[in-house]
N, CA, C and O atoms as a GROMACS GRO file, in nm:
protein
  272
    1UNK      N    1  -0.521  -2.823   0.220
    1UNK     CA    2  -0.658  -2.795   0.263
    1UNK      C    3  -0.752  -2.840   0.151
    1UNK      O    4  -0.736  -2.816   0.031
    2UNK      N    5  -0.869  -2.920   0.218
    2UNK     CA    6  -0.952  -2.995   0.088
    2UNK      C    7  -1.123  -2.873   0.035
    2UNK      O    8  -1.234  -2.856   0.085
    3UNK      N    9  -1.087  -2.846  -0.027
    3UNK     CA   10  -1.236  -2.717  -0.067
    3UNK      C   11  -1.159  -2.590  -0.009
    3UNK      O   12  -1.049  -2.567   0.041
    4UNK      N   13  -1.319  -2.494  -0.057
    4UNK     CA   14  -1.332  -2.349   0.006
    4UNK      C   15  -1.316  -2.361   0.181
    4UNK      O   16  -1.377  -2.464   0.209
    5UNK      N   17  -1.271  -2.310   0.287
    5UNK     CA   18  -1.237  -2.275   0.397
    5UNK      C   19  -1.368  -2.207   0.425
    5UNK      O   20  -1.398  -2.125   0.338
    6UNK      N   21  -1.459  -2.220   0.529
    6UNK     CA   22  -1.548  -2.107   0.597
    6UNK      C   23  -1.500  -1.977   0.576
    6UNK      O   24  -1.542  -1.897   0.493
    7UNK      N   25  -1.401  -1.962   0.661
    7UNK     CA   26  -1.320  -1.836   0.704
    7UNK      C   27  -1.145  -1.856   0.624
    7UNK      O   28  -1.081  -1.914   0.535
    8UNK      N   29  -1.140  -1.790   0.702
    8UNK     CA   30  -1.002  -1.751   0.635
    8UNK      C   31  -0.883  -1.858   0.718
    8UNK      O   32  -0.887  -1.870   0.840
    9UNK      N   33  -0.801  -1.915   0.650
    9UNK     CA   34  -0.700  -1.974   0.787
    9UNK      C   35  -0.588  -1.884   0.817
    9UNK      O   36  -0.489  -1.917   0.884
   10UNK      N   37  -0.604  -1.787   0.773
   10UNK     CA   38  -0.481  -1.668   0.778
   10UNK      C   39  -0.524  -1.553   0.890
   10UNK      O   40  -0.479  -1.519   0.999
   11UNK      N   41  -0.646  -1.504   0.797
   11UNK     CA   42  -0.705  -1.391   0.932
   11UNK      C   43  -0.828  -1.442   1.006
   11UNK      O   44  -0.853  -1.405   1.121
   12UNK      N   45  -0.897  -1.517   0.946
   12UNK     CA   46  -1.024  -1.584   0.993
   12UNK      C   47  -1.141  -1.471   0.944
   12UNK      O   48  -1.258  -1.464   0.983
   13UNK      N   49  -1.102  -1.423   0.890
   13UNK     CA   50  -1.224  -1.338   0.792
   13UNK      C   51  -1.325  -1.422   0.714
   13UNK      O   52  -1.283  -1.523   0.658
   14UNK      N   53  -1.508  -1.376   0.703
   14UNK     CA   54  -1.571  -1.475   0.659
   14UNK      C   55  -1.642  -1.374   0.569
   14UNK      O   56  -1.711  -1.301   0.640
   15UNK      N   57  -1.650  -1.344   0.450
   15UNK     CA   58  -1.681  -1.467   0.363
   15UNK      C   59  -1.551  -1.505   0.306
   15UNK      O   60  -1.489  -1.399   0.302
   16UNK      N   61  -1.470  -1.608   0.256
   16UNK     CA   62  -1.403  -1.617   0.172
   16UNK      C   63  -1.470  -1.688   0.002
   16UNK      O   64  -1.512  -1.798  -0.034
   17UNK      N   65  -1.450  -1.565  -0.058
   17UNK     CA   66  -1.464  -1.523  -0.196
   17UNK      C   67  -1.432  -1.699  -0.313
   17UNK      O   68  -1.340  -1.778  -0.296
   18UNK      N   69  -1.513  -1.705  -0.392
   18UNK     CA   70  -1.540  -1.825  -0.482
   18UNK      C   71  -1.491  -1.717  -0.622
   18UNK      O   72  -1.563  -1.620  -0.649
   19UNK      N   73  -1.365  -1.745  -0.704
   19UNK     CA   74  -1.277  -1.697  -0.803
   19UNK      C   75  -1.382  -1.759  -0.935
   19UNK      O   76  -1.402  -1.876  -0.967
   20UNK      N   77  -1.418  -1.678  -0.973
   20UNK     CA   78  -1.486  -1.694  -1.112
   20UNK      C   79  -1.372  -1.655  -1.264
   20UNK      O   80  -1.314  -1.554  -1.302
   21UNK      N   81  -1.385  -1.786  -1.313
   21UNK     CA   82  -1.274  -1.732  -1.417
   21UNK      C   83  -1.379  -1.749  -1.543
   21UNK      O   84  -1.489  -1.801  -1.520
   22UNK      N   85  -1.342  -1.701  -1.688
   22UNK     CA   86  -1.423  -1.690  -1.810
   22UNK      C   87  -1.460  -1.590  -1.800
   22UNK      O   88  -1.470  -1.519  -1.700
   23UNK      N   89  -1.501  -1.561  -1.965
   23UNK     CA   90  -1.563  -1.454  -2.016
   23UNK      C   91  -1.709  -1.443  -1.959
   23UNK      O   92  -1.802  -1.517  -1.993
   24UNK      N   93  -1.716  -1.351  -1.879
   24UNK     CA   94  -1.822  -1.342  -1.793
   24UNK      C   95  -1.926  -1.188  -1.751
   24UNK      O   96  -1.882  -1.116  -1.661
   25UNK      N   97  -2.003  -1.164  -1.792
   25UNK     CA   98  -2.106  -1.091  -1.822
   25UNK      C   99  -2.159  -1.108  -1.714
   25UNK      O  100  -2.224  -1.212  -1.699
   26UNK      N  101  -2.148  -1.003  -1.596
   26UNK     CA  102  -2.214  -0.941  -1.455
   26UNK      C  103  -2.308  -0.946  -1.466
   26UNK      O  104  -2.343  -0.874  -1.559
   27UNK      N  105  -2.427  -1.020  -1.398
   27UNK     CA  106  -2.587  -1.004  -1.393
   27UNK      C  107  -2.548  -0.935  -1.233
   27UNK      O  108  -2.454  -0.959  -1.158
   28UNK      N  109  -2.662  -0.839  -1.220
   28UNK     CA  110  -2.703  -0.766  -1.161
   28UNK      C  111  -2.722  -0.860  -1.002
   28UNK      O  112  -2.707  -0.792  -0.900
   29UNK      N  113  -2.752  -1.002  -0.986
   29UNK     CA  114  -2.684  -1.084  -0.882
   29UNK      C  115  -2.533  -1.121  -0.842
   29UNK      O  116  -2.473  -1.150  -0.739
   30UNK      N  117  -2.506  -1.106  -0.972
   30UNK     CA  118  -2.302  -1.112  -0.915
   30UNK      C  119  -2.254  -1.019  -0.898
   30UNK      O  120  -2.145  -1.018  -0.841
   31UNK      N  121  -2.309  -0.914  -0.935
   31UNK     CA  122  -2.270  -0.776  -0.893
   31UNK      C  123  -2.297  -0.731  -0.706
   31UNK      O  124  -2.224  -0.660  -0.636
   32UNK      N  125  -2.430  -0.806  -0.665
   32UNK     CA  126  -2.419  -0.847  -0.530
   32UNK      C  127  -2.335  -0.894  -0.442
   32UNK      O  128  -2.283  -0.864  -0.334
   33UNK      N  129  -2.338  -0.999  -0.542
   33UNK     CA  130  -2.215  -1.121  -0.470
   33UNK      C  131  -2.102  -1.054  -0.454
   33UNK      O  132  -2.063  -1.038  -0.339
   34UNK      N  133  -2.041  -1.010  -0.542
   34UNK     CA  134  -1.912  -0.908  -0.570
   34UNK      C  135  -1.910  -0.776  -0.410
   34UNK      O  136  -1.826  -0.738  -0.328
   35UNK      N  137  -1.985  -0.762  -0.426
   35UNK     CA  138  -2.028  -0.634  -0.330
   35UNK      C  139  -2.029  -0.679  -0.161
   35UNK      O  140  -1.992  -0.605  -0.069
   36UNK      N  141  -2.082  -0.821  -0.146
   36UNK     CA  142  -2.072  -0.868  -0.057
   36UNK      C  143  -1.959  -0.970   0.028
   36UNK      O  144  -1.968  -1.031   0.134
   37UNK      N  145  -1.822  -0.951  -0.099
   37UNK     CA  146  -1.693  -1.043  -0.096
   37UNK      C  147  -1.740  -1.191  -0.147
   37UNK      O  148  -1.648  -1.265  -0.182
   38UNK      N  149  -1.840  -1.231  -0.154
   38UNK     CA  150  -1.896  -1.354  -0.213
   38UNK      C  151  -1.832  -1.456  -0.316
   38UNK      O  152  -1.801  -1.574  -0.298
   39UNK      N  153  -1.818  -1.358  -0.454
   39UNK     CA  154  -1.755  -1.439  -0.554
   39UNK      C  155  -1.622  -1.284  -0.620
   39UNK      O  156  -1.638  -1.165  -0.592
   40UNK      N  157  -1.503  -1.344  -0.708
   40UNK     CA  158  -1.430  -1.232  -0.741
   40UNK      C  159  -1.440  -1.261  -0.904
   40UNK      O  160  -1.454  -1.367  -0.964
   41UNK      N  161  -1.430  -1.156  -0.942
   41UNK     CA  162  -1.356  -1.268  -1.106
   41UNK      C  163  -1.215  -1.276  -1.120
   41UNK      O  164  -1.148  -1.178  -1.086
   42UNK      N  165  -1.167  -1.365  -1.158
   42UNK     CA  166  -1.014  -1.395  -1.220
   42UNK      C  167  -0.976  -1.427  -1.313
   42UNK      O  168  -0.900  -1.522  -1.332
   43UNK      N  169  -1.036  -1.332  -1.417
   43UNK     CA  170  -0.983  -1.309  -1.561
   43UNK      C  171  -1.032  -1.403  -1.661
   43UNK      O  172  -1.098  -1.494  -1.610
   44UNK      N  173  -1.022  -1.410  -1.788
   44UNK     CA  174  -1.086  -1.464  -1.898
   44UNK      C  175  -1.040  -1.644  -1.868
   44UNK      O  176  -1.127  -1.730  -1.858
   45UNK      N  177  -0.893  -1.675  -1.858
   45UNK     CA  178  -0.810  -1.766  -1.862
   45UNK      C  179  -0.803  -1.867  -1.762
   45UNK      O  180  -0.768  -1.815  -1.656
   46UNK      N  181  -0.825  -2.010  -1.750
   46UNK     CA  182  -0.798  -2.066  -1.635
   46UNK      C  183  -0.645  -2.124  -1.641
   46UNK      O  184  -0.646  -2.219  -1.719
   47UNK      N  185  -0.535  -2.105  -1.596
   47UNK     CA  186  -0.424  -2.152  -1.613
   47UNK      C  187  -0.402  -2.237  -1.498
   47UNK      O  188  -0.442  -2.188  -1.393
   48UNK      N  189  -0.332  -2.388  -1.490
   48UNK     CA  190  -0.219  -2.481  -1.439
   48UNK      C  191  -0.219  -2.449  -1.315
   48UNK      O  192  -0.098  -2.447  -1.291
   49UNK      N  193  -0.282  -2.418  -1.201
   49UNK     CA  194  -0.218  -2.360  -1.079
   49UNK      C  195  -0.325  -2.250  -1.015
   49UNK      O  196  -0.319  -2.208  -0.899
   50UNK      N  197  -0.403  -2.219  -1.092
   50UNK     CA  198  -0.495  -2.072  -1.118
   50UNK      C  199  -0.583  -2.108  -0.953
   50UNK      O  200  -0.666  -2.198  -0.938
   51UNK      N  201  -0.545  -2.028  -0.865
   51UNK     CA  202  -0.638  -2.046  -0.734
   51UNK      C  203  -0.773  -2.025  -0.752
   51UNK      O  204  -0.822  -1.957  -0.842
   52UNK      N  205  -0.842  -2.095  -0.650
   52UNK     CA  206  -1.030  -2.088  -0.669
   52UNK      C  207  -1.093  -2.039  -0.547
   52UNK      O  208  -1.211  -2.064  -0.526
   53UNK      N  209  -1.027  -1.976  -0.470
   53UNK     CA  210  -1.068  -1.931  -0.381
   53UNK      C  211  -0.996  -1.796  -0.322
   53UNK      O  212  -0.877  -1.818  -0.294
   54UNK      N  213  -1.040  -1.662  -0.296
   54UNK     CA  214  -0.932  -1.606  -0.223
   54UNK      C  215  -1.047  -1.477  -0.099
   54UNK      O  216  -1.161  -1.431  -0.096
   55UNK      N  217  -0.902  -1.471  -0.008
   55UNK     CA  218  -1.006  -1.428   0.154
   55UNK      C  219  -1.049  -1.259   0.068
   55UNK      O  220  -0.989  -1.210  -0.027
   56UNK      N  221  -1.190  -1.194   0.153
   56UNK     CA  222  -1.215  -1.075   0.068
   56UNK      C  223  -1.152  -0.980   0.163
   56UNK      O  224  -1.141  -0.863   0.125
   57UNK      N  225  -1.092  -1.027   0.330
   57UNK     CA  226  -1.026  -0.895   0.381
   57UNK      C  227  -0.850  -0.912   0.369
   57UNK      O  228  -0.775  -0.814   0.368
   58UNK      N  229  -0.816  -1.014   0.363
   58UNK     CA  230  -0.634  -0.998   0.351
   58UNK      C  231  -0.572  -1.050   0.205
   58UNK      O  232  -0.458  -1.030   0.162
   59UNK      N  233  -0.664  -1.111   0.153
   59UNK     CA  234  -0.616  -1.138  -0.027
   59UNK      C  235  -0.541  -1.251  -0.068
   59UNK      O  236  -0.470  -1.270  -0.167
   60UNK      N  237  -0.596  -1.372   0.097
   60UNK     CA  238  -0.470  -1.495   0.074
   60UNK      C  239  -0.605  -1.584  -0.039
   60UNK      O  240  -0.728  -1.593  -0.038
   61UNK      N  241  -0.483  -1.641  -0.132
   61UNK     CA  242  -0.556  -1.736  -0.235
   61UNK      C  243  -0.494  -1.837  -0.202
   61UNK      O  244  -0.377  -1.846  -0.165
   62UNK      N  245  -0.593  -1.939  -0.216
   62UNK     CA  246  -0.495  -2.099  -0.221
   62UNK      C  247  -0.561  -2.228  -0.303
   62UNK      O  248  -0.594  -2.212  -0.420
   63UNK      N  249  -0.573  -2.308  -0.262
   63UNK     CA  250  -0.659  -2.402  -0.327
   63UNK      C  251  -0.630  -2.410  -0.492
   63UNK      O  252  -0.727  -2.384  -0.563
   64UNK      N  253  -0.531  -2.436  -0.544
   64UNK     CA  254  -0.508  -2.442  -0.698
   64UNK      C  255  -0.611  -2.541  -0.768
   64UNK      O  256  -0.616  -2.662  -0.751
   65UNK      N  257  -0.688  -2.467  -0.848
   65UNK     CA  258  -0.757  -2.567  -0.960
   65UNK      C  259  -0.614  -2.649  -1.051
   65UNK      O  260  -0.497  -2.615  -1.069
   66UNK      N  261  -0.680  -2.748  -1.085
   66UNK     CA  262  -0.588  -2.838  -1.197
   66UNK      C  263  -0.577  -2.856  -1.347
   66UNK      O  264  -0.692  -2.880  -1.384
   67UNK      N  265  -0.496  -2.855  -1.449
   67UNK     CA  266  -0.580  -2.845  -1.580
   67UNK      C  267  -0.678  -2.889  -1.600
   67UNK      O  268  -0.739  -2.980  -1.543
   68UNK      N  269  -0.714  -2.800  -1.724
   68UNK     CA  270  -0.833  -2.815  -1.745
   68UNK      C  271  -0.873  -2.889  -1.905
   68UNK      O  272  -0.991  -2.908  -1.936
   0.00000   0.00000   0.00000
């Protein structure tokens, strides 16, 4: 699958969530986003494989970023 998906191809749930990785300091808009399934964070580290996308109602990730 090429990009983020609308929906989900698993449950078809919408929004599916944009994986924020880095040291990252919540402004009071991502804290929205967060709230609204929008964006997730995924930790300080981007590793080899590290998915960039995952659904906010069943938790499927896919889409592997590539090194970096």
């Amino acid at each position: 699958m090429a990009g983020k998906p609308a929906a989900c191809p698993d449950c078809k749930f919408s929004p599916v969530a944009d994986i924020i990785y880095g040291e990252v300091k919540p402004t009071n808009a991502m804290v929205q986003r967060m709230h609204k399934g929008e964006i997730v964070l995924g930790g300080c580290f981007v590793i080899d494989g590290a998915p960039t996308w995952r659904c906010s109602q069943c938790g499927k990730e896919e889409e592997k970023a590539g090194p970096i």
